[in-house]
LOKOLVEX-241058 format. One line per 3 residues: number of its first residue (from 1); their letters; for each residue x, y, z of N, C-alpha, C. Coordinates in nm, 4 decimals, padded with zeros to 6 digits, m for minus. Each point is the difference from the previous one (the first is absolute). Layout:
N
NUM> a> X Y Z X Y Z X Y Z ~ ...
This chain:
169
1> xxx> m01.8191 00.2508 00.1447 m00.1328 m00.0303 00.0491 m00.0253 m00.1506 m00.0064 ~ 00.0303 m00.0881 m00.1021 m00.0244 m00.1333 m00.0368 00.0870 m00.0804 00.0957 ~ 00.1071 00.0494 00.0583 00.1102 m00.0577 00.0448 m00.0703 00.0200 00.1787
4> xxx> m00.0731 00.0597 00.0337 m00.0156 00.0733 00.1279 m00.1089 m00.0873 m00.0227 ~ m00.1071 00.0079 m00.0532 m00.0958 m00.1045 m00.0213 00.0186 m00.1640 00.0648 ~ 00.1009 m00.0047 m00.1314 00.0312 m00.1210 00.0685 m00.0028 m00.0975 00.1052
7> xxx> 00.1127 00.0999 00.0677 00.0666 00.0088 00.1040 m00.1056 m00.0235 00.1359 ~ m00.1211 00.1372 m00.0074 m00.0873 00.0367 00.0930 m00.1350 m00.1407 m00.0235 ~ m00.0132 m00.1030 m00.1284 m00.1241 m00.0626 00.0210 00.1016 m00.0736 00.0553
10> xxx> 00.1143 m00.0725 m00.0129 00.0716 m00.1271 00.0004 00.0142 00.0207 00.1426 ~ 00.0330 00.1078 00.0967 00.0028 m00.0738 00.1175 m00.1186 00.0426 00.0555 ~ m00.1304 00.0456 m00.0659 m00.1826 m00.0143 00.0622 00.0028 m00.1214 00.0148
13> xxx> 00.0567 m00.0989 m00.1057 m00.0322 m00.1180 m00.0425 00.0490 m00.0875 00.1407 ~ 00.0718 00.0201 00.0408 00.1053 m00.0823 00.0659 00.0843 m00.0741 m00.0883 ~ 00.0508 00.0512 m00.0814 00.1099 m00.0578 m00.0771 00.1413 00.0276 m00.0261
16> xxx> 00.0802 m00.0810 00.0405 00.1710 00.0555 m00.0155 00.0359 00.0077 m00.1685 ~ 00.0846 00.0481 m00.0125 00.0652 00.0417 m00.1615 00.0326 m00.1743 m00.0195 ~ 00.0206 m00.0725 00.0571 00.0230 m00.1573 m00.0392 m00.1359 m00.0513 m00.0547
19> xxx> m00.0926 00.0187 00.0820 m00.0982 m00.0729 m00.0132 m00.0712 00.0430 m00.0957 ~ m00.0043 00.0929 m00.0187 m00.0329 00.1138 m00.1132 m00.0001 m00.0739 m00.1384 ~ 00.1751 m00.0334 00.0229 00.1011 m00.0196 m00.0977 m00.0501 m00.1581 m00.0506
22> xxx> 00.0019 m00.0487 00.1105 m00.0459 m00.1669 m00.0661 m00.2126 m00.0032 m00.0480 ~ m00.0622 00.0951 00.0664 m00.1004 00.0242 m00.0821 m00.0319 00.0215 m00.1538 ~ 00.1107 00.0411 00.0107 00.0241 00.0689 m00.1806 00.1222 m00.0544 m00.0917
25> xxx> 00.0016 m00.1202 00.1148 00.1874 m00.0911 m00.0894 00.0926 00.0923 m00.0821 ~ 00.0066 00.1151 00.1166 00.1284 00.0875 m00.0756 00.0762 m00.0398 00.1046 ~ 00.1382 00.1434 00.0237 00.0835 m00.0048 00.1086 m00.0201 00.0766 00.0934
28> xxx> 00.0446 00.0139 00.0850 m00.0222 00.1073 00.1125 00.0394 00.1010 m00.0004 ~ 00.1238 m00.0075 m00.0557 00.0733 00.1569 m00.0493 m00.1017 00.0560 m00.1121 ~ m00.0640 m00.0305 m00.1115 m00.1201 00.0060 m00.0690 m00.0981 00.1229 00.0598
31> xxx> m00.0359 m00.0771 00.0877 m00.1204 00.0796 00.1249 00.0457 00.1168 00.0955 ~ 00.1338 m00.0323 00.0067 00.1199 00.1039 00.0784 00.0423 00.1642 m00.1013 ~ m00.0012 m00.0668 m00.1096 00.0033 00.1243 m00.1313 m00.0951 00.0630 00.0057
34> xxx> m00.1273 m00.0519 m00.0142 m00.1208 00.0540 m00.0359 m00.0432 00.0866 00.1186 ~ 00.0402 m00.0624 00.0933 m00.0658 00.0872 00.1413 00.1174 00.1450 00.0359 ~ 00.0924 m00.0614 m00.0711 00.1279 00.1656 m00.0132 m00.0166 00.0635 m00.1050
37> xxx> m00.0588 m00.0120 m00.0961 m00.0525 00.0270 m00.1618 00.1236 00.0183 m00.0701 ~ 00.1089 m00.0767 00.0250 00.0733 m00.0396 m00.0994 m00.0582 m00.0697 m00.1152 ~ m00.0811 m00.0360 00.0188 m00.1109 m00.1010 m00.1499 m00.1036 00.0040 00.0141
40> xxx> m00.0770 m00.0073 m00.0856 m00.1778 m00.0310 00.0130 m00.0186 m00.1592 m00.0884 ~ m00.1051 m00.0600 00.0619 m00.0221 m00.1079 m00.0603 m00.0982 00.0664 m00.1042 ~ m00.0236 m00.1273 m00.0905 m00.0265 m00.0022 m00.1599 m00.1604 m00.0220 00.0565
43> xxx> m00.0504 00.0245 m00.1490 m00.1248 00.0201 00.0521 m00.0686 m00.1137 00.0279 ~ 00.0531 m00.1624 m00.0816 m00.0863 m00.1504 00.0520 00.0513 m00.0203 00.1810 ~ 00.1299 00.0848 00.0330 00.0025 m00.0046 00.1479 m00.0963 00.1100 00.0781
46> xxx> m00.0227 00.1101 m00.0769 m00.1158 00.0377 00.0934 m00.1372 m00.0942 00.0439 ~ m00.0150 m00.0387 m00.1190 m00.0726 m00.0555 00.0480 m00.0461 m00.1225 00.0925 ~ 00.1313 m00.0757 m00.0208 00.0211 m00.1049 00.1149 m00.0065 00.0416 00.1159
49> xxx> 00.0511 00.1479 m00.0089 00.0141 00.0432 00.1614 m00.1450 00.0120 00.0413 ~ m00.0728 00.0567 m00.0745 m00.1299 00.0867 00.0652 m00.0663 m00.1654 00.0426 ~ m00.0062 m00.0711 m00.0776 m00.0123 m00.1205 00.0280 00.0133 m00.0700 00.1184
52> xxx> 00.1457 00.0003 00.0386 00.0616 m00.0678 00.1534 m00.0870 00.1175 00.1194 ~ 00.0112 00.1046 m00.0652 m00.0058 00.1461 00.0733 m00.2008 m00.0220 00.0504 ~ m00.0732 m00.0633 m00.0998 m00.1322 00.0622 00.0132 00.0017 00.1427 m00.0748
55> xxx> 00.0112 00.0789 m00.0231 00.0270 00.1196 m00.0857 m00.0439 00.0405 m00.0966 ~ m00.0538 00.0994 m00.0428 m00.0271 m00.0198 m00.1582 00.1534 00.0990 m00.0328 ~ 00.0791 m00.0270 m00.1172 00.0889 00.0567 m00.0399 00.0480 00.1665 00.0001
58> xxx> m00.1625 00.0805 m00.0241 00.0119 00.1025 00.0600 m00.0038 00.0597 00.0987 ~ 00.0035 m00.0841 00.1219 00.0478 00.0525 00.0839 00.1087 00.0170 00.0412 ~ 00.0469 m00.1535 m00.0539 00.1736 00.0066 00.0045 00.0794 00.1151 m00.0706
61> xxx> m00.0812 00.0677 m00.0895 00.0632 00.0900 m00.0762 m00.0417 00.1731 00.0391 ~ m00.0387 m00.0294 00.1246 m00.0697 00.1039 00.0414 m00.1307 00.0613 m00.0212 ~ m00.0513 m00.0696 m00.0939 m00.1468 00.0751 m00.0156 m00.0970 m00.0470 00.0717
64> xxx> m00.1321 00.0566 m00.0002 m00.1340 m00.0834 00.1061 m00.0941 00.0609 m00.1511 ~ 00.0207 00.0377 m00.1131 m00.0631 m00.0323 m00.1087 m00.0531 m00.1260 m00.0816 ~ m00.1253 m00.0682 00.0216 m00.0581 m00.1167 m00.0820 m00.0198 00.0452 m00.1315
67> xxx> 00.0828 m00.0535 m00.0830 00.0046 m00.0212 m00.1644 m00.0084 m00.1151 m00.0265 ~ m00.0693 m00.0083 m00.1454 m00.0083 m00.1068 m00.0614 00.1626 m00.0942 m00.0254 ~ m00.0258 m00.1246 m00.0202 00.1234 m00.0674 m00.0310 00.1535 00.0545 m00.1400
70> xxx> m00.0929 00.0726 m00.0778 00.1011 00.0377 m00.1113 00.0240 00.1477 00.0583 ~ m00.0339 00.1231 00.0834 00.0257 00.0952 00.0276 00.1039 m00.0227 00.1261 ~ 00.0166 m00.1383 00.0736 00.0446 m00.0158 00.1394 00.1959 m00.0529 m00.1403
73> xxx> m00.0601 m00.1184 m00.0320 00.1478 00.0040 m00.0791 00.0366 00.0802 m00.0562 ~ m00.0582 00.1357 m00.0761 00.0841 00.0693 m00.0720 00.0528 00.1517 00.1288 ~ m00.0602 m00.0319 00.0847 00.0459 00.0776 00.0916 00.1094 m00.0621 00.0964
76> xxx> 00.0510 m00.1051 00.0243 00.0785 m00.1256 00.0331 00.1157 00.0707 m00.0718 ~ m00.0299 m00.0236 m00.1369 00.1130 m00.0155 m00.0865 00.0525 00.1421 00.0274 ~ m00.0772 00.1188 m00.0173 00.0407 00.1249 m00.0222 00.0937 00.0391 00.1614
79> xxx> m00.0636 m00.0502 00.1116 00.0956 00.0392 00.1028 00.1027 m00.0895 m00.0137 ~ m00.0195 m00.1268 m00.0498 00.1526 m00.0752 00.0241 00.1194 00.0606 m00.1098 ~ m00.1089 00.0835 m00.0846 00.1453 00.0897 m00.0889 00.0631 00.0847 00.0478
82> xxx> m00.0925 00.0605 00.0902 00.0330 00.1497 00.0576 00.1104 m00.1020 00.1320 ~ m00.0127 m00.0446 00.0381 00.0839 m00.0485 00.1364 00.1333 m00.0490 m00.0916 ~ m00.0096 m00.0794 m00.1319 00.0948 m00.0707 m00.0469 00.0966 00.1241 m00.0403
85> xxx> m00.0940 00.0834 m00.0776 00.1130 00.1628 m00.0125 00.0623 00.0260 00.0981 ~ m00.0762 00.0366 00.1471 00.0931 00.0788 00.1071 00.1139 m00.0937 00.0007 ~ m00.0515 m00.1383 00.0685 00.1258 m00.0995 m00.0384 00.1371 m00.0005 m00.0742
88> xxx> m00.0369 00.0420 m00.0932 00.1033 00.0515 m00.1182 00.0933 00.0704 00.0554 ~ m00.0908 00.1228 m00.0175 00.0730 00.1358 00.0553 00.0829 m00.0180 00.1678 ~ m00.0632 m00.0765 00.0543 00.0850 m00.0052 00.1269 00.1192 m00.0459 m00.0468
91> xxx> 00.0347 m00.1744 m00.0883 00.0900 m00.0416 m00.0290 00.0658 00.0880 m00.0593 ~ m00.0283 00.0757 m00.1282 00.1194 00.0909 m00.0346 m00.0010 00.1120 00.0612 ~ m00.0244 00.0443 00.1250 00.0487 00.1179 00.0870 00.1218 m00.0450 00.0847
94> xxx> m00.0392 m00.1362 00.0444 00.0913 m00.0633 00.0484 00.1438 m00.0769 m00.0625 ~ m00.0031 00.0191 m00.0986 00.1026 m00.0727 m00.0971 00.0712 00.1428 m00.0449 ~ m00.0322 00.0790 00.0123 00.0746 00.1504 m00.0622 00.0445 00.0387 00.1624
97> xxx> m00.0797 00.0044 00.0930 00.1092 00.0413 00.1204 00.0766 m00.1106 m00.0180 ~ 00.0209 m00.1023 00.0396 00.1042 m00.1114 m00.0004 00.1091 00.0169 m00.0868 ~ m00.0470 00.0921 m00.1298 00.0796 m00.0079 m00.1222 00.1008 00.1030 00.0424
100> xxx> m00.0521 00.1553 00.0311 00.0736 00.0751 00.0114 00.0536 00.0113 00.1827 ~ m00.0749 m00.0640 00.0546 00.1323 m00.0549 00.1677 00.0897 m00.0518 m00.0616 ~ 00.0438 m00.0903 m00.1497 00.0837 m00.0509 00.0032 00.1139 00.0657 m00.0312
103> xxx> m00.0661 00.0650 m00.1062 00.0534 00.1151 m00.1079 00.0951 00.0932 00.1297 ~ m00.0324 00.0352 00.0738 00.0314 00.0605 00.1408 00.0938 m00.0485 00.0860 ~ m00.0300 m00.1181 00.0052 00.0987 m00.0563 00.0872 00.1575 m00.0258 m00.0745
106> xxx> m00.0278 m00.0044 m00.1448 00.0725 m00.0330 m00.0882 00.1265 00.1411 m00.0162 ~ m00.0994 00.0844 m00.0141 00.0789 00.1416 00.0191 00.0259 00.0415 00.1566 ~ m00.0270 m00.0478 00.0931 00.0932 00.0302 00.1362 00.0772 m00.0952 00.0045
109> xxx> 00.0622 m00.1298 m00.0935 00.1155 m00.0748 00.0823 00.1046 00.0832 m00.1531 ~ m00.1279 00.0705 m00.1032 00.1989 00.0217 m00.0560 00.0564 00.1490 00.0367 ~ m00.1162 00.0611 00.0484 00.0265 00.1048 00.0641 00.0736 00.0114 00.1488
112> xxx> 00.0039 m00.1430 00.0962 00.0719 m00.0329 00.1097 00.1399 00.0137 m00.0686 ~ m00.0153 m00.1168 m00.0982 00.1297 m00.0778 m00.0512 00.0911 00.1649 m00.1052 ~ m00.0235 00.1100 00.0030 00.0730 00.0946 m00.0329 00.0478 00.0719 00.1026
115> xxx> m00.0935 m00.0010 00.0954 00.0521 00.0566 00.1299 00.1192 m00.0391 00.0660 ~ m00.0529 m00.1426 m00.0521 00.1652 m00.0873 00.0966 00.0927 00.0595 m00.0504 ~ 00.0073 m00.0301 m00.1481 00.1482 m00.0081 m00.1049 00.0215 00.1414 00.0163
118> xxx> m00.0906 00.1303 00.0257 00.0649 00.0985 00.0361 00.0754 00.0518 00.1583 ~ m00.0389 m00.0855 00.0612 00.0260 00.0100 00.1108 00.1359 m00.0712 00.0024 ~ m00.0005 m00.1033 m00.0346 00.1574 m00.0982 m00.0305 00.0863 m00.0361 00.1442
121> xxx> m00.1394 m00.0191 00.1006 00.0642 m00.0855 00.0955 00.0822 00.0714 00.0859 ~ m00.0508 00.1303 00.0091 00.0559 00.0878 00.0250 00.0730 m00.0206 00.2072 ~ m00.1031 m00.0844 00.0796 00.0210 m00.0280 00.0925 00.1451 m00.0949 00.0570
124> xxx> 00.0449 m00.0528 m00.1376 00.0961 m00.0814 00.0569 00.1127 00.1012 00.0330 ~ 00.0429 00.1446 m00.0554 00.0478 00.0783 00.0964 00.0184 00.0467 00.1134 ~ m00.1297 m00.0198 00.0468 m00.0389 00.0634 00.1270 00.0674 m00.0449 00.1118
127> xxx> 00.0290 00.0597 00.1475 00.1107 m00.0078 00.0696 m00.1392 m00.0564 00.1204 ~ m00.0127 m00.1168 00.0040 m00.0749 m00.1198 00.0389 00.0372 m00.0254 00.1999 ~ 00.1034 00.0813 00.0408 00.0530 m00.0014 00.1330 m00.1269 00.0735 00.0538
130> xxx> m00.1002 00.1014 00.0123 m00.1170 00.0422 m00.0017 m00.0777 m00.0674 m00.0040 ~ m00.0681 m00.0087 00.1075 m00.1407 m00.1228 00.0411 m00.1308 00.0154 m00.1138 ~ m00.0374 00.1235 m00.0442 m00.0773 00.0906 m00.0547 00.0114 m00.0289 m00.1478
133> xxx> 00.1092 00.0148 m00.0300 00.0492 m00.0315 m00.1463 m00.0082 m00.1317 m00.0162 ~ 00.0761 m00.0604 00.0999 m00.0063 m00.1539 m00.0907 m00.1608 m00.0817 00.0261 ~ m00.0832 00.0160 00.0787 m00.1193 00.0039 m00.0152 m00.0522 00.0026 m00.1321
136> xxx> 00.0134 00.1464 m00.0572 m00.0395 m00.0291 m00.1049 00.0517 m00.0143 m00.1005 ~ 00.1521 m00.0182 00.0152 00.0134 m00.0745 m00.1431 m00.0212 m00.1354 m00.0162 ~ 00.0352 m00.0461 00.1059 m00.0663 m00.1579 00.0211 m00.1451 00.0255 m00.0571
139> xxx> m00.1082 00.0459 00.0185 m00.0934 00.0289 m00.0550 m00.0377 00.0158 m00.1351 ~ 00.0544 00.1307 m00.0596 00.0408 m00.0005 m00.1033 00.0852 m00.1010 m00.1152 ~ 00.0805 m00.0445 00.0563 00.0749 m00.1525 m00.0626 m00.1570 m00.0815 m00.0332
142> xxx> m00.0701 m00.0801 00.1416 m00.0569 m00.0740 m00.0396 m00.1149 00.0401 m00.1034 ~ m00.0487 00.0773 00.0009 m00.1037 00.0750 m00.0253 00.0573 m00.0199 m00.1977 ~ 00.1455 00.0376 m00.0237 00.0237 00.0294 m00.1223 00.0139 m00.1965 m00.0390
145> xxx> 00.1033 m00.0644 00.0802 m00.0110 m00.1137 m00.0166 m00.1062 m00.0971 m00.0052 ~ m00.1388 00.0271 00.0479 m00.1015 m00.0824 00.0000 m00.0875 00.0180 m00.1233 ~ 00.0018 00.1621 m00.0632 m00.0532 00.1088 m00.1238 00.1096 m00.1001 m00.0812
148> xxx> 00.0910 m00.0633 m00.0290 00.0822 00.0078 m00.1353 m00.0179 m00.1949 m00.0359 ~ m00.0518 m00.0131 00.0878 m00.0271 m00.1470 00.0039 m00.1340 m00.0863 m00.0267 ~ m00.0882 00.0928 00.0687 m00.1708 00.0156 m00.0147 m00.0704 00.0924 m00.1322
151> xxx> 00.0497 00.0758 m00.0146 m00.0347 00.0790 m00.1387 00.0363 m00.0263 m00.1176 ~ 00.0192 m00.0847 m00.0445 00.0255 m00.0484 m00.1334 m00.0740 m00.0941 00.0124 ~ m00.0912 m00.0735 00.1120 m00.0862 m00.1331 m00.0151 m00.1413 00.1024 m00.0320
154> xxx> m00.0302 00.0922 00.1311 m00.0626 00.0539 m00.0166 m00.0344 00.0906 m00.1503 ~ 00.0752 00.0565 m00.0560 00.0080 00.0561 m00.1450 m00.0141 m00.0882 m00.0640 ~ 00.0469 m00.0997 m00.0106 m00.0616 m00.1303 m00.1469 m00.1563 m00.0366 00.0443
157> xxx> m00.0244 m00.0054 00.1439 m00.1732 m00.0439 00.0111 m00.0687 00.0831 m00.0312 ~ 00.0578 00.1107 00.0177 m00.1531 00.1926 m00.0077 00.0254 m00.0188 m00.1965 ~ 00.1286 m00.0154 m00.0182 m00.0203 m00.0219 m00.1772 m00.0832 m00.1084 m00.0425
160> xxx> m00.0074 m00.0843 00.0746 m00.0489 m00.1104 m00.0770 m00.1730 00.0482 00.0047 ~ m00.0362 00.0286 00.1475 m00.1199 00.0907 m00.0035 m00.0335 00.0691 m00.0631 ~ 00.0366 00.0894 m00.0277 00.0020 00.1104 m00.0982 m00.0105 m00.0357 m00.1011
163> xxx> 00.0682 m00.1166 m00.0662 m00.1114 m00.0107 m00.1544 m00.1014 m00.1015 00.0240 ~ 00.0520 m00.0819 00.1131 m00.2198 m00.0637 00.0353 m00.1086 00.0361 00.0157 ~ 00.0487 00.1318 00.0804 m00.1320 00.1403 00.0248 m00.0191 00.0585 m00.1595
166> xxx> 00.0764 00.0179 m00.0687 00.0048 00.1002 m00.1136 m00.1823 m00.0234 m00.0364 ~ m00.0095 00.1409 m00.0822 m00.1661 m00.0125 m00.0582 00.0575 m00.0632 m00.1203 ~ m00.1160 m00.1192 m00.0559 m00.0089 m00.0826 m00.0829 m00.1054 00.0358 m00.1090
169> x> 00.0325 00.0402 m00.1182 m00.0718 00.0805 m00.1230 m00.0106 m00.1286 m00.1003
């Protein structure tokens, strides 16, 4: 809602996310977060905004409720907790899929890499005078040759992931 806010006075205003940005001597990516609600500004930036904005703060925050000055900050504070939580929770929803895609990817190259060694190259037999066949063993070749060269870079990066993602106690 705060992020949509934003977004919806700043261009009433006629104002680009730059201009925005040098109103409030932040960055532009700054104003670019906030309007994707990757972040919420702090509460001495709300108020700068409502400021540049004309605004009173609760509106920026969605309300059309007039409260006194100590009921408007402690209500400030209380949604910027509640937004700073979801925040949270997005980041670690997103850090546990990442964790276990890796975990995943990690177990399909050693689960490829058994397939091969059981298979054991089995194509270089094959009677290759056949248009059909050698198609795909040419196929197969590269396919195993490009897997035995690329998967061991790939397996040291998803590891190295994998304990960057790890949950931290």
């Amino acid at each position: 809602m705060l992020n949509e806010n934003i977004k919806a006075i700043r261009k009433s205003k006629g104002l680009s996310q730059q201009e925005l940005a040098v109103k409030l001597s932040i960055v532009r990516q700054t104003v670019s977060k906030w309007e994707q609600g990757l972040s919420v500004p702090d509460s001495d930036m709300l108020i700068s905004l409502s400021e540049v904005f004309e605004t009173p703060v609760s509106t920026l925050l969605g309300e059309t409720v007039i409260e006194t000055e100590v009921d408007t900050l402690k209500a400030i504070s209380e949604k910027l907790e509640v937004i700073n939580l979801q925040l949270a929770q997005r980041k670690t929803k997103r850090r546990k899929m990442i964790h276990w895609s890796l975990i995943s990817l990690c177990a399909s190259i050693v689960i490829v890499f058994a397939i091969l060694l059981a298979l054991e190259s089995s194509y270089l037999g094959w009677n290759f005078s056949d248009p059909e066949t050698a198609v795909l063993g040419v196929a197969f070749h590269s396919f195993e040759w490009l897997f035995v060269r690329a998967a061991p870079i790939i397996l040291v990066g998803s590891s190295i992931g994998i304990f960057l993602t790890r949950k931290k106690e």
